[in-house]
C-alpha positions in Angstrom: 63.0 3.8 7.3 62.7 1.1 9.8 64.8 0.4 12.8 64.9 -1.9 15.7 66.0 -0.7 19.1 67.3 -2.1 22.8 66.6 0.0 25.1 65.9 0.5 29.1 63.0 1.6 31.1 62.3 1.6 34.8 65.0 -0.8 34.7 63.5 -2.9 32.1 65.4 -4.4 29.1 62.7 -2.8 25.7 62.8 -4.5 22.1 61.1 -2.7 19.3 60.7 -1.5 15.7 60.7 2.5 14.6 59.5 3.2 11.3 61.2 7.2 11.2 62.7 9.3 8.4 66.0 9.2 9.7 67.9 7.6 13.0 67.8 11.2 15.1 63.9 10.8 14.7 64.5 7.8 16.2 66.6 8.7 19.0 64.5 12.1 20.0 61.3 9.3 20.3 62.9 7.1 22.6 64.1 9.9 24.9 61.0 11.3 25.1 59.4 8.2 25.8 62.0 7.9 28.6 64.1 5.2 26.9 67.6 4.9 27.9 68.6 3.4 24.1 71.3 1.2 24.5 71.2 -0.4 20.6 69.7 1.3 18.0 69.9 0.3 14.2 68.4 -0.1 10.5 66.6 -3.4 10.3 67.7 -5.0 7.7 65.6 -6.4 4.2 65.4 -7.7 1.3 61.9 -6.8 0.2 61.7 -2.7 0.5 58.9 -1.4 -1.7 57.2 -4.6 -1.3 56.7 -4.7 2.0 56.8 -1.0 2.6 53.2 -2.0 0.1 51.8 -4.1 3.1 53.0 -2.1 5.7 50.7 0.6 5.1 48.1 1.8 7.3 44.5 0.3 6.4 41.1 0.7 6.6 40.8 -2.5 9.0 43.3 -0.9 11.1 42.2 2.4 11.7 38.4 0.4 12.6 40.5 -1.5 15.3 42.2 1.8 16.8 38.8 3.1 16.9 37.6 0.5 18.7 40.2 -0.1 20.9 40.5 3.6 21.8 36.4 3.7 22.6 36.7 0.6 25.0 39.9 2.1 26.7 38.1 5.3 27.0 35.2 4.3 28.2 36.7 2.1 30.8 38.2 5.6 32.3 41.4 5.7 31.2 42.9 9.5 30.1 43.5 9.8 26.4 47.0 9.7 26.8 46.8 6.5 29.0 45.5 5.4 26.2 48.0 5.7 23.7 50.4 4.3 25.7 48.9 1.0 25.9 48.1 1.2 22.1 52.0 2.0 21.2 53.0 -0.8 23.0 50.3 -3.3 21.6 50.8 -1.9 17.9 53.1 -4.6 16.0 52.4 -2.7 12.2 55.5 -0.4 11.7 53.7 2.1 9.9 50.7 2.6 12.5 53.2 2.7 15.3 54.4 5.6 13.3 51.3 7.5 13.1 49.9 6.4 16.6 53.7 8.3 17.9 53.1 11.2 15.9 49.5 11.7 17.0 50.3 10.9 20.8 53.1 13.7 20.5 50.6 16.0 18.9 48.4 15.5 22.0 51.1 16.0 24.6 52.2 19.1 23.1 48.8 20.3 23.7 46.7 19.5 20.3 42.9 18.0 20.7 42.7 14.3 19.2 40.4 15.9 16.5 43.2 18.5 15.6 45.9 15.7 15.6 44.2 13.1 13.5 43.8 15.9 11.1 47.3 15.6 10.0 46.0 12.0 8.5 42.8 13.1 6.1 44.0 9.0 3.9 42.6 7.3 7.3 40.6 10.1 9.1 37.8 11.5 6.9 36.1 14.4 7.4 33.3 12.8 9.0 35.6 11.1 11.6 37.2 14.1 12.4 34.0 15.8 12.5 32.7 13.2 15.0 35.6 13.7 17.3 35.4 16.8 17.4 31.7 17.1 18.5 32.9 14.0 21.1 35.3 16.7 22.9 32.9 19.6 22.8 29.7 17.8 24.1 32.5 15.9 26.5 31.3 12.3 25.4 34.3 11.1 23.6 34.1 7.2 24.8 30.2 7.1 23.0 31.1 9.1 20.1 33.6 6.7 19.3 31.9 3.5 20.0 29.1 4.5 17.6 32.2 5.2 15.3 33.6 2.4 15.5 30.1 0.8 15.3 29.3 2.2 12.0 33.2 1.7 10.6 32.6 -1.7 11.6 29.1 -1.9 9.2 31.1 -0.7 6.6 33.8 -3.3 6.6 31.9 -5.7 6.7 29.4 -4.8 4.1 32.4 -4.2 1.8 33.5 -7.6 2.4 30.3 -9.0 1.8 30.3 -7.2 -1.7 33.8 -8.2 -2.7 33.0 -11.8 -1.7 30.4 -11.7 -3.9 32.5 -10.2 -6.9 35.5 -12.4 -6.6 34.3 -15.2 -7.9 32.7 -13.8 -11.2 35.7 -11.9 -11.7 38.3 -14.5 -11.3 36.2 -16.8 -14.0 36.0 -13.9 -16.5 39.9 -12.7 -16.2 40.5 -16.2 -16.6 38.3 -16.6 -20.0 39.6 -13.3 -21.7 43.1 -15.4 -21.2 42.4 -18.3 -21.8 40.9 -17.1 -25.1 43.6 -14.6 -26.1 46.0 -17.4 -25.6 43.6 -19.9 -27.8 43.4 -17.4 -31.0 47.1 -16.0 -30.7 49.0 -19.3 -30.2 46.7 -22.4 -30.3 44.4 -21.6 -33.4 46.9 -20.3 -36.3 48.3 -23.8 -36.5 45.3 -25.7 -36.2 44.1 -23.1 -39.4 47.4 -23.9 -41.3 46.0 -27.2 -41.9 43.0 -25.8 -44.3 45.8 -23.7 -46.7 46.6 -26.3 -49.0 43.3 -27.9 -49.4 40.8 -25.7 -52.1 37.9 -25.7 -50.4 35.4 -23.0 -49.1 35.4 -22.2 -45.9 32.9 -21.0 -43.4 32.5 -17.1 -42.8 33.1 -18.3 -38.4 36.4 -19.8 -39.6 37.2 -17.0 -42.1 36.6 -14.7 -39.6 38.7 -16.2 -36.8 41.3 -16.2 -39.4 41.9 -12.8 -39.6 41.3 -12.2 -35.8 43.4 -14.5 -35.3 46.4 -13.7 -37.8 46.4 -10.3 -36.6 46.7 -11.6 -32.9 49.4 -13.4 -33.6 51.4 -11.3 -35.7 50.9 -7.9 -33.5 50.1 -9.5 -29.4 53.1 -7.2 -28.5 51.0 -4.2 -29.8 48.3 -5.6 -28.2 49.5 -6.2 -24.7 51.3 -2.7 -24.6 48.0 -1.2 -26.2 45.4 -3.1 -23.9 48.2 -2.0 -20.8 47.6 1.6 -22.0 44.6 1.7 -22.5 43.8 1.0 -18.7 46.3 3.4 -17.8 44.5 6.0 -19.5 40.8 4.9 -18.2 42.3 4.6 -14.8 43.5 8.5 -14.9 40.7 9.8 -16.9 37.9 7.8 -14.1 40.2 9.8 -11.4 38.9 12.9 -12.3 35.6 14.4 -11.7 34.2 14.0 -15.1 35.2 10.8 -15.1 34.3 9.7 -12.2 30.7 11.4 -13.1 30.8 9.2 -16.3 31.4 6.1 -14.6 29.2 6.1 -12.3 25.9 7.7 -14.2 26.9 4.7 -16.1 26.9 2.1 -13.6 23.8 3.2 -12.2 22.1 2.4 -15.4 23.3 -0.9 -16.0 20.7 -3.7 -15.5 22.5 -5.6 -13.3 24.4 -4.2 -11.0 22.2 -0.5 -11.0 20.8 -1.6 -7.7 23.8 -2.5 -6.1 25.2 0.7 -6.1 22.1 2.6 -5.5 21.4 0.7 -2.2 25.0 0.8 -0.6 25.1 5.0 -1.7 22.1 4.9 0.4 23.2 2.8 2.9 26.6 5.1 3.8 24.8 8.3 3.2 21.8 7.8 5.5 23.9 5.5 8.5 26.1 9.2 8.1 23.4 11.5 8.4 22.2 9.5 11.3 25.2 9.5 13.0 26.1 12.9 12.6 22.3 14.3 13.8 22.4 11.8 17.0 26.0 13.2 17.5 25.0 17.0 18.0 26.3 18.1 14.3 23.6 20.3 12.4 22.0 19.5 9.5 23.4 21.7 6.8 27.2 20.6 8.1 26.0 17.1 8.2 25.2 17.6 4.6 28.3 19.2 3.9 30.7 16.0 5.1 28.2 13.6 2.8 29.3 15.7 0.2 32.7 15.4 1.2 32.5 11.8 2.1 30.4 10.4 -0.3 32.2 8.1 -2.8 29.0 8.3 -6.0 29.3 11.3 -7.4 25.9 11.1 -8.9 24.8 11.2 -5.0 27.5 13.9 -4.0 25.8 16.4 -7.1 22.9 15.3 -5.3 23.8 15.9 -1.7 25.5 19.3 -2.9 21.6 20.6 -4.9 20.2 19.4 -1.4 22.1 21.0 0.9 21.7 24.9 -0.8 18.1 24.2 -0.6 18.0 23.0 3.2 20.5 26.3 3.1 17.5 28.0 1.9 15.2 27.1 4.2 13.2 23.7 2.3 12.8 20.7 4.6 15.2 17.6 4.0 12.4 15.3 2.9 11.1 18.0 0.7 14.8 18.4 -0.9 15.4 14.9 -1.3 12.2 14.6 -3.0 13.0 17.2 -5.6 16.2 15.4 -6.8 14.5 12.3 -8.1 17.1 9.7 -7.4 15.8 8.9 -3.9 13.4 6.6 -3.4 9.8 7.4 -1.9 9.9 5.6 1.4 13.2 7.6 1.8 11.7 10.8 1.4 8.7 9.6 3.7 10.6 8.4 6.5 13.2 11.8 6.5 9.7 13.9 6.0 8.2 11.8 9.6 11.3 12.4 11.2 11.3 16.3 10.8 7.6 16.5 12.0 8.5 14.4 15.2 12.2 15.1 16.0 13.5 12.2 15.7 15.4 12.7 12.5 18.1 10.4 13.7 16.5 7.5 14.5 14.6 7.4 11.8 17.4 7.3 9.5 19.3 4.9 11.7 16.0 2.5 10.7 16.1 3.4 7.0 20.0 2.7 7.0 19.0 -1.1 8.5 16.6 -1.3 5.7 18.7 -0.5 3.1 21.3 -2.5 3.9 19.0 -5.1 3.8 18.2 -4.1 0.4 21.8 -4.0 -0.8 22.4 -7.8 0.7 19.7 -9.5 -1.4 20.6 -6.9 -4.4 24.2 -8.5 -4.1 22.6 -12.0 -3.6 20.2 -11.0 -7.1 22.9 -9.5 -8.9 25.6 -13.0 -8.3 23.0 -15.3 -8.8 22.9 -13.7 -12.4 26.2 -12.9 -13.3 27.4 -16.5 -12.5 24.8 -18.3 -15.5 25.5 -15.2 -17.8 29.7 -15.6 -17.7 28.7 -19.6 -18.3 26.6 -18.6 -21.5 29.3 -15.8 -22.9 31.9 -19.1 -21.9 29.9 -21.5 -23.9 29.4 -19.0 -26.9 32.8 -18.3 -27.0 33.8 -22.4 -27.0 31.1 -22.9 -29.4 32.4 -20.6 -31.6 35.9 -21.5 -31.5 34.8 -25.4 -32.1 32.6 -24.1 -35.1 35.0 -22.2 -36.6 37.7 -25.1 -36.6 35.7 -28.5 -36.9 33.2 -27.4 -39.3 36.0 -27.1 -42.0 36.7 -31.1 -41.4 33.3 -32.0 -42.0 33.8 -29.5 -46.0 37.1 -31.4 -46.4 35.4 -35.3 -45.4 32.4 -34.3 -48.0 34.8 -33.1 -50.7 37.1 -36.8 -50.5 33.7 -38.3 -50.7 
């Protein structure tokens, strides 16, 4: 529930936004932020779910707290400084919210690590894991600039991936429509024309007929079916057989297979690196890849490789034995083991992949782009065979 407040401090007239459950939350925030409230009510709207949808915390703004906490604390400010410069430059409702309740946390005598933990939708386990390592070893400030660093990498490399998808998506949610709205609505009328001539039409048209017919007498069924359908894959790809499914599948599709192999490897080994560098051991390193990873295919393999680092076999040597890791992958951990500097070498094998995974998205839009043009110009070539080539019967019959 949002509300917006007057209110004074040190003398000083203070505007703001609350988003609380309920108007005491409100009031017990300001008076333990030393507000004097003076005005205090709900903000009124129109929009409610829908903006409530917007409000939310994302993944850009949990990168920007990160980044802006690091600065601030490696300028020398006290964590709590710090969050009271952040409350007060926060505009987003909801990360006010969360920013409030983690700053309480700390002032009633909670680590950072602890608080965040509250929050595992915007702090994973590999954030929390890194924070926590950042208080131990006392070097908070670096931990979370190389945080921020690598949630930065991330964002961006997303970006880069969805820019590259957008436009082959758009084009091919706009052919299935255009083409559903062609057969259901456009074509039966144009084929009402051949009925009362006696002539023999061709299989294309025959065939489009029937598609066609049974579009437009059942598109309800359709619609609610094709709606349901989704629903279903949606909730079935959610679980862990599912998920398994989907992406053993997509790592065998021509196409896109290297795409997701390269940006797996990418997070994975920018993680590991991260995690060594930071102080964390190996085997719990591997256990927050397996946590964090999103592949599943590469979290089975993460999970096979920690039991036998558990064991006592080398990284390289594990990595080797799943067979979904490429060789220079296994080489590089392998040198890095031998000369202790695990980290950095996997900090240079991150850079390479990511590399990798650029050109692979380059490869992989440069052919999707002339495919969805051929599947486009098969589908128009069809429809235009299937209507015109009935003329050209009917013109040689007259004649």
């Amino acid at each position: 529930m949002l509300f917006t407040y007057r209110a004074l401090k040190k003398d000083k007239l203070m505007t703001g936004k609350l988003d609380v459950a309920n108007e005491a939350e409100a009031l017990a925030y300001l008076k333990s932020n030393n507000y004097f409230p003076i005005e205090l009510r709900k903000a009124e709207g129109s929009l409610g779910a829908f903006s409530s949808y917007f409000n939310k915390v994302t993944f850009t703004d949990i990168v920007d707290f990160t980044r802006q906490l690091a600065i601030m604390l490696n300028a020398g400010l006290t964590l709590v400084d710090c969050f009271d410069i952040l409350k007060k430059q926060l505009t987003k409702a909801s990360m006010v919210k969360m920013v409030t309740d983690i700053d309480r946390q700390i002032r009633g005598g909670k680590s950072f690590s602890s608080a965040i933990q509250k929050y595992p939708e915007h702090f994973p386990s590999l954030y929390i894991s890194l924070v926590k390592s950042g208080e131990i070893s006392g070097k908070l400030s670096d931990i979370l600039l190389k945080l921020a660093e690598n949630l930065e990498k991330q964002r961006e490399f997303k970006g880069k991936i969805r820019g590259a998808l957008v436009y082959p998506l758009i084009v091919m949610i706009g052919m299935v429509l255009v083409m559903f709205v062609m057969i259901t609505f456009v074509v039966p009328k144009l084929l009402d024309l051949y009925k009362d001539f006696d002539i023999e039409l061709p299989l294309t048209t025959r065939i489009l007929i029937v598609v066609s017919s049974f579009s437009a007498k059942f598109w309800p069924l359709i619609g609610i079916g094709t709606v349901g359908l989704v629903t279903l894959s949606q909730r079935y790809l959610a679980t862990k057989s599912g998920k398994y499914v989907k992406d053993k599948l997509m790592m065998k599709m021509p196409i896109i297979n290297n795409v997701i192999r390269m940006s797996a490897l990418v997070d994975a080994t920018r993680t590991l690196s991260i995690l060594i560098a930071s102080g964390v051991s190996i085997l719990d390193a591997l256990d927050i890849i397996v946590e964090t990873s999103e592949n599943i295919v590469f979290q089975n393999a993460f999970a096979s490789i920690y039991k036998q680092v558990e064991k006592g076999v080398s990284l390289g040597q594990s990595m080797s034995n799943e067979g979904i890791f490429p060789p220079i992958l296994v080489q590089m951990t392998t040198v890095g083991e031998q000369t202790g500097h695990l980290d950095e070498t996997l900090g240079r094998i991150s850079t390479y992949f990511q590399m990798e995974s650029e050109l692979a998205v380059k490869a992989m839009t440069t052919l999707i782009e002339p495919l969805i043009l051929v599947f486009l110009g098969i589908g128009v070539g069809f429809l235009v065979m299937s209507v015109i080539t009935p003329i050209y019967n009917l013109t040689s019959s007259f004649k």
